[in-house]
N, C-alpha and C positions, 0 to 999 in steps of 0.2 A: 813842317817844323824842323828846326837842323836839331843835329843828332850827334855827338860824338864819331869820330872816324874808328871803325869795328876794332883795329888793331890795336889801337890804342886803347879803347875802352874794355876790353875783355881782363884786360891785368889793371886796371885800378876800380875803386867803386864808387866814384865821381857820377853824377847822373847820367843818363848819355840821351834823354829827348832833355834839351836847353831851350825850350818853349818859345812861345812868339814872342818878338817884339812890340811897343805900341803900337808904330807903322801897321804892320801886319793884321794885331789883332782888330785895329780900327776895319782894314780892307775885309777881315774876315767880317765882321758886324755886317758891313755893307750888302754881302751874299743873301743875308735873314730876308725870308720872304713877310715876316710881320703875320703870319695867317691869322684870319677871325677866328680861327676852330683848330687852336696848335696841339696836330699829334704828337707833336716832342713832349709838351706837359705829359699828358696820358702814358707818355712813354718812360718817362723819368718814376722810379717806384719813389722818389718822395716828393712828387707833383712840384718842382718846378718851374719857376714862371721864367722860362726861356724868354721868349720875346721880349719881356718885361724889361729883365738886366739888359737886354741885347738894347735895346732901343734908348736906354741911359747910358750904356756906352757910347753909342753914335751921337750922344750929346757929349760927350764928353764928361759926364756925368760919372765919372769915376768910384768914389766912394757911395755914392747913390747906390748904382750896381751893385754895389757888393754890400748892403743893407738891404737892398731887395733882394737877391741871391739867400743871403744867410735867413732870412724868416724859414725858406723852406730846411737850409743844411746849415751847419756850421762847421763843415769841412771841405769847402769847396779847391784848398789847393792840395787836399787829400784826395777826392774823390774826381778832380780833375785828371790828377794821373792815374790813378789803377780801377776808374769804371769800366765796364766792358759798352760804352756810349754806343759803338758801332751794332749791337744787338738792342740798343734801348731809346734813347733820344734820339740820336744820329740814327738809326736804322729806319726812322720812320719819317724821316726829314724830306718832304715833296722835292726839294731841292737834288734829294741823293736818285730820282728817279731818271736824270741826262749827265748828271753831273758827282762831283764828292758833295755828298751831304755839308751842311756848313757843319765846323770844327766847334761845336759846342763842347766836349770837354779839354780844348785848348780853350777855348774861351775863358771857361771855369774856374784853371789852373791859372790864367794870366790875372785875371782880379782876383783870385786865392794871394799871390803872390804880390800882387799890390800889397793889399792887406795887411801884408806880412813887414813886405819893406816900409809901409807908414806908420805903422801901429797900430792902423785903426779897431776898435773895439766894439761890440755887438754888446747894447745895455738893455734892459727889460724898463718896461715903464711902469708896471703892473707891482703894485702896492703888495706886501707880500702876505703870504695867507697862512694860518695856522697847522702846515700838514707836512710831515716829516715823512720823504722816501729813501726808501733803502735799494740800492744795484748793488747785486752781483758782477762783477768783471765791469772793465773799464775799453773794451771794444767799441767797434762804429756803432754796434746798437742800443750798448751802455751809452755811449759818449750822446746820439740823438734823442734819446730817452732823458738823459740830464738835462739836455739844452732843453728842449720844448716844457719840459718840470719848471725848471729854473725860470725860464719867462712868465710860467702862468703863479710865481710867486711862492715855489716852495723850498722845503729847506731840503737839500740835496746832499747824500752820502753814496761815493763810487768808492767800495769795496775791490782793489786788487789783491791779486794772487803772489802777481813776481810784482818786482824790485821798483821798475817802472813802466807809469801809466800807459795806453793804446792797445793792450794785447793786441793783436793780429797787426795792426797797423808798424806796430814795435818789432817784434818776433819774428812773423812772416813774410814782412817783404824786405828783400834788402836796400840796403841806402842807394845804390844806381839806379831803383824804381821808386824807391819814399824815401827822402832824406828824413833822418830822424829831426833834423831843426824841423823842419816842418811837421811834422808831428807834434814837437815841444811848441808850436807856435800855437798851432791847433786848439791843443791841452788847454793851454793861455788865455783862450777866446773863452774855453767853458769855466774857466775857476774865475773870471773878468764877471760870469753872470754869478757868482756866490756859490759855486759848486765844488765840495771838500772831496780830496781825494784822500785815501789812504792804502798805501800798499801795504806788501807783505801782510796781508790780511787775507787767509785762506779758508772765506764760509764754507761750512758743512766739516770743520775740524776747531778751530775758533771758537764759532759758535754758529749754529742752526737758524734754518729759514725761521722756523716757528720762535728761536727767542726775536728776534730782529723782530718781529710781529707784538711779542711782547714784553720781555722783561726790555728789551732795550728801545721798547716804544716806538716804532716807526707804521707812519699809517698806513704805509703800504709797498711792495717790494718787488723790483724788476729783475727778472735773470736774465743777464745777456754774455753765459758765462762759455759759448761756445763750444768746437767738438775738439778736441785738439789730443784727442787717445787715438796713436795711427794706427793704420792695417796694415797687415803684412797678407802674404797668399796661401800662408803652412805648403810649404813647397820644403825638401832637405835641406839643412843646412843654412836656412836662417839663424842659427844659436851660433852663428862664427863669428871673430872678430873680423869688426871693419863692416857688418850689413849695422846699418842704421833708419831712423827713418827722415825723411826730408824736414818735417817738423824739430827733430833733434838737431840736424843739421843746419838748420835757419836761426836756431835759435840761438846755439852756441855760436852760430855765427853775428847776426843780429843785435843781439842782448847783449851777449855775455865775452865778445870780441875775440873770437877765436884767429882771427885773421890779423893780430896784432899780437899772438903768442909769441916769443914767453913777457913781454911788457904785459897782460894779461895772463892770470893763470888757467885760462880756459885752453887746456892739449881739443887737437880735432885729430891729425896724422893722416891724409888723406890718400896720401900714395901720388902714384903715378896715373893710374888707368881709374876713374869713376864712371860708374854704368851706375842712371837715374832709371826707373824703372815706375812708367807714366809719362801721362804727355800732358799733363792740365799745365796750368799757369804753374800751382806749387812747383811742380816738375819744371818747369822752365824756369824758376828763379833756383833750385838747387843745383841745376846742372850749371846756371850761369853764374853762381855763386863758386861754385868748384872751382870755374875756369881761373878765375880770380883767385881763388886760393892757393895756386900754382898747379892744378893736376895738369899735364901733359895731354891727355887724351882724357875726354869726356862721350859721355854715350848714352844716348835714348832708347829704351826698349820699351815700345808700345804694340800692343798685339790686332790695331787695327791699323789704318792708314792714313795718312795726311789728310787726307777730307773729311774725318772722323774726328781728328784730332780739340779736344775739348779744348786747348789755351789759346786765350786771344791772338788773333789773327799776325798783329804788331810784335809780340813775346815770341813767337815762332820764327819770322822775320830778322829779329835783332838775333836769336838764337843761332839760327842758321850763319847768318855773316858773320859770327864772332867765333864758327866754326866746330860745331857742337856736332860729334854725327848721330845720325837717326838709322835706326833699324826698326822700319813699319814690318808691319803683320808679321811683330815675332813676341814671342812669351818665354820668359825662364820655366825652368819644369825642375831647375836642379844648383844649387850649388855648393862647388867645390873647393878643400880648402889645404894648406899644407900640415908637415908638420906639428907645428904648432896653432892652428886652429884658428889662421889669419885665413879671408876668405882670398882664390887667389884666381877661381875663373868663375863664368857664369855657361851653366848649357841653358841653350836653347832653344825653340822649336819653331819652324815656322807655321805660316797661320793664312786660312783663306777666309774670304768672308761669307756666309751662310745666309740665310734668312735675319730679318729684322727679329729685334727680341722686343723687352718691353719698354725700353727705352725709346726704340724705333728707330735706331740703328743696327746695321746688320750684323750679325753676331756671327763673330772670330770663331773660326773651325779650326782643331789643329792638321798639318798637313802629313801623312805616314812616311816615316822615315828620313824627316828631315832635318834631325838636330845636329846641333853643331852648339863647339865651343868658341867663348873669346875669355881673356884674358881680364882680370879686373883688381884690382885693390881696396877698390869700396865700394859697395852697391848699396841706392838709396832708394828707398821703397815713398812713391810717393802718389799712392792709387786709392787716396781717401781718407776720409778720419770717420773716428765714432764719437758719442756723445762723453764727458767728463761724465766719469759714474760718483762721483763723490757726493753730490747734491744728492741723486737720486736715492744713495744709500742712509743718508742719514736725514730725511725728511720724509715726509709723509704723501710729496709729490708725485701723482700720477702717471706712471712714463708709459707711450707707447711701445710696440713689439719689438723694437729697434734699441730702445733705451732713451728714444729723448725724450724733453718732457711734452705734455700731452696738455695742449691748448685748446678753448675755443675758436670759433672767430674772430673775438674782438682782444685774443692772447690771453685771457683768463686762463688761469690754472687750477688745478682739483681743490686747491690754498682759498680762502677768501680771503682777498685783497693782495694778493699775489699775482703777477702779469711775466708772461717770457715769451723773448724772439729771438731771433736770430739765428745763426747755426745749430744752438742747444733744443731747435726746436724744428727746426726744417735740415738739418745736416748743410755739410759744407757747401757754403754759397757764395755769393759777392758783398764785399764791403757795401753797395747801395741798397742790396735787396737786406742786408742786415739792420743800416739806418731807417728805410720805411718801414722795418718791424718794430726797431725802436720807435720810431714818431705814430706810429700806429698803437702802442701799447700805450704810448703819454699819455695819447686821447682816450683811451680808457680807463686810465688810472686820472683821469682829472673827471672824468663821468661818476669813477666809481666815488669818488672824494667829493662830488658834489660844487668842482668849481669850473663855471661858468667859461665858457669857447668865446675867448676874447674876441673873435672874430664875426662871431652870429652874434646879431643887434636884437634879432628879437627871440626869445626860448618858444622851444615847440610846442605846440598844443599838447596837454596832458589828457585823456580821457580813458576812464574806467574805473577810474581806482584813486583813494585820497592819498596824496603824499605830501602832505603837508602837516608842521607841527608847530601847536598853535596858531594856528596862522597862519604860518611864515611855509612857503614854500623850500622843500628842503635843497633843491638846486639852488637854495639863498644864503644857506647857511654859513658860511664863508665871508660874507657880507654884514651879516648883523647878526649881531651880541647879545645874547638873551641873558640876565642875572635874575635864577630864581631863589627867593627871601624863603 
């Protein structure tokens, strides 16, 4: 897929993969092996029907595709660009076993972006049903949770925090990895199914899980409110000006246009020398975000090594050309700051690698007597997040030892009639394994509601136990009207 030329694209924030063309993506279709028993489904966490769209593209079947595509997602020119495919669908692709796997989230992204440039719209057929949900946050597993709601006929309220709709989609990535039109386009496919959004609405200050349950009537309530409280290491000299954390930094950059200061009142001051401090994806879009924002010198401190290294394969790659430097198996232990309390270097130490820990990676040892200083103006800490404790402090919601919230299997919450996925409940993850928590919570919340899986023809055997009233079986209720005189 061409790509922007590195030099160029470091100082603007224009996209820099510019996707396939028809030509291309037709020849890519062509590579599908069509399998009887497709590991890419299995592979995709919101089961997918690859071959499916694949095989209405090579008909040329355009819009088709992308109405089969969207049953399973409805952010396929979101989730085309920032999937981690290579670990998921593409990693299991028989095809990748002589050759490149076929380019299923190019694929993805080229009929996302059809979509986009047609208009075409994803409509429900399904009559609507008498049952009001309530989401928390407006993320990929708020956003799959409302589509899959929205189809099976209910009346759908997303609850935002900031200003506008996508958390993580908005805030976290920047526009040379997600343009925000496409995100706006996105948004558009779910409020196209009758799905109300409302920002600047901050549940658990507002108002509480438990009124949304009752004084404000809703039958039932998804959290998909995310981890987005970062970590730092309590190492010295974190309380200087200028240490911030990647989150802060994405955001003001992202949201709130720090990178168009003073036409926006959002100050950032970045300096000259920025030292990111992590090596995941976040860490690769704030170091790459920096460069952009004119730092001079940009810097990686990761305390293990490039084959450890957690961010996609590709974000390393563009990272590296656009000239970012890396300092593997090293850790800060300290930093230092002037006069005035502006941080102005980073010590730190080098690092060998030990035995595997519980992760099952081998676990960074420090090495004696090796610290040393560099020079920096901002250092951004981008080595994790924790759970939003707001929910948990003003509800009666069950968190685990960690602080998020504490589910079943099928995302039940300690709440009845309460469901959460996503990061607020597994810690920071990927936008697709967030939507399958969402699409996974719908199915439960349409179990718990009582309306029927537009998809199964015939309901499962019931035995042991009457659940029926009057009569009427209560997985029917939704269906027929009982008036009692």
């Amino acid at each position: 897929m061409p790509v922007q030329d590195p030099a160029a694209r470091a100082r603007n924030f224009e996209e820099v993969a510019l996707g396939f063309d028809r030509e291309n993506a037709l020849l890519e279709c062509e590579r599908c092996l069509m399998c009887p028993q497709p590991a890419c489904v299995e592979g995709c966490p919101v089961n997918i029907d690859i071959p499916g769209f694949i095989a209405k593209m090579i008909g040329k079947d355009f819009e088709g595709a992308w109405n089969h595509l969207t049953d399973s997602t409805l952010l396929p020119a979101v989730c085309g660009r920032v999937c981690p495919q290579e670990e998921q669908c593409e990693g299991v692709c028989p095809v990748g076993d002589r050759l490149e796997p076929v380019a299923i989230g190019r694929l993805e992204r080229w009929l996302g972006d059809q979509a986009i440039a047609n208009g075409w719209r994803k409509t429900s057929h399904i009559e609507p049903v008498p049952f009001r949900v309530g989401i928390v946050g407006s993320g990929p597993a708020s956003m799959a949770c409302a589509a899959d709601l929205a189809k099976a006929g209910c009346k759908v309220t997303i609850y935002e925090a900031l200003h506008a709709p996508g958390g993580v989609l908005r805030y976290g990535i920047p526009e040379f990895r997600l343009p925000n039109s496409v995100v706006d386009a996105e948004i558009a496919n779910l409020e196209a199914l009758g799905v109300e959004i409302q920002c600047n609405t901050l549940v658990g200050r507002l108002f509480t899980v438990e009124q949304m349950l009752g004084e404000m009537d809703f039958d039932a309530v998804f959290i998909g409110a995310g981890a987005g409280t970062p970590r730092f290491m309590d190492i010295p000299g974190e309380n200087l000006n200028g240490v911030l954390s990647a989150n802060e930094l994405l955001t003001r950059c992202n949201l709130m246009h720090a990178g168009d200061f003073p036409s926006y009142d959002t100050p950032l001051g970045l300096g000259k020398r920025v030292a990111v401090i992590g090596a995941g994806n976040t860490a690769m879009d704030a170091m790459r975000v920096s460069l952009r924002l004119g730092a001079e010198q940009v810097h990686c401190v990761y305390r293990r090594t490039e084959v450890e290294c957690p961010a996609r394969k590709e974000e390393l790659h563009h990272a590296q050309e656009e000239g970012i430097q890396f300092h593997w198996l090293t850790t800060p232990v300290e930093l230092l700051g002037d006069a005035e309390n502006n941080v102005r270097t980073i010590r730190c130490q080098r690092m060998e690698l030990g035995e595997p820990d519980e992760s099952g990676r081998r676990r960074p040892v420090p090495v004696e007597g090796s610290e040393f200083d560099f020079e920096a103006d901002t250092v951004v800490y981008a080595i994790g997040t924790s759970p939003n404790p707001i929910l948990g402090q003003t509800s009666k919601l069950r968190l685990n030892k960690w602080g998020y919230i504490d589910t079943d299997a099928t995302l039940a919450t300690s709440l009845a009639g309460v469901y959460a996925g996503g990061d607020i409940v597994t810690g920071a993850a990927t936008v697709i394994l967030a939507m399958g928590a969402g699409r996974k919570a719908a199915a439960s919340i349409r179990s718990y509601l009582g309306i029927r899986d537009s998809a199964v023809v015939y309901a499962p055997d019931r035995v042991g136990f009457d659940n029926s009233l009057f009569g009427i079986e209560l997985a029917e209720k939704n269906f027929t009207h009982v008036q009692l005189v």
